[in-house]
C-alpha positions as CSV (number, residue, x, y, z in Angstrom):
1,X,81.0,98.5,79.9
2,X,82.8,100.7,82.2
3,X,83.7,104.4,82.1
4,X,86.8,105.6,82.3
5,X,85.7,107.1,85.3
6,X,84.6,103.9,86.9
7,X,87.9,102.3,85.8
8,X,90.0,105.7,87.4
9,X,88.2,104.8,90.5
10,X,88.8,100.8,90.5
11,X,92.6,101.2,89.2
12,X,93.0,103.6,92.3
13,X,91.0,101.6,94.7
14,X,93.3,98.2,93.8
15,X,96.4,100.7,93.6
16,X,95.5,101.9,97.4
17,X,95.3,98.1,98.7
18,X,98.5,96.6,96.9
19,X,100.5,99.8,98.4
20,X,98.8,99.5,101.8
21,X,99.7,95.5,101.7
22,X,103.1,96.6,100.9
23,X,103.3,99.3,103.7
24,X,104.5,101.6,101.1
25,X,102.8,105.1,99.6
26,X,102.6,107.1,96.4
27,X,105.7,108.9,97.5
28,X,108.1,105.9,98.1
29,X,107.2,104.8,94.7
30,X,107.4,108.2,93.1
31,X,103.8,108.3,91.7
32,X,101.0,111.0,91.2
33,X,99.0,111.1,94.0
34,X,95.8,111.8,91.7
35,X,96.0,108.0,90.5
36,X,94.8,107.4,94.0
37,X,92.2,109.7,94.4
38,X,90.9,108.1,90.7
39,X,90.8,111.4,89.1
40,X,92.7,109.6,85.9
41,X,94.2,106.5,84.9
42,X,97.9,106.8,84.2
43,X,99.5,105.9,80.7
44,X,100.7,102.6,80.5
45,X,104.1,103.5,81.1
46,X,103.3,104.8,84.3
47,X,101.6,101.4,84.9
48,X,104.6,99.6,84.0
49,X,106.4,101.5,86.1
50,X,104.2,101.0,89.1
51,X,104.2,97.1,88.3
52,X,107.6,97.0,88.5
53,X,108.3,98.5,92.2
C-alpha cells in the first residue's frame, strides 16, 4: 500500500504530464503550485475542479 507521500508524488507527477500535454500550467488553471511539487494531495474538490479544466 502506498503512502500518502508516494501518492502526493504520483498525483503530482501525472498532474505535471496532463498539464504539459495540454501546454497549460498551475496558473492558467488556478491551482496550488505545491500539488505539483507533491508536497500534498488536494481535497477532492480541488480534484474535481482540476478534472474539469
Amino acid at each position: 500500500m502506498l503512502t500518502q507521500s508516494e501518492r502526493a508524488q504520483i498525483f503530482a507527477m501525472r498532474l505535471a504530464q496532463a498539464l504539459d500535454d495540454a501546454e497549460l500550467t498551475v496558473f492558467d488553471i488556478s491551482i496550488s503550485p505545491m500539488y505539483l511539487k507533491g508536497e500534498t494531495l488536494p481535497p477532492l474538490d480541488e480534484i474535481i475542479k482540476i478534472a474539469k479544466n
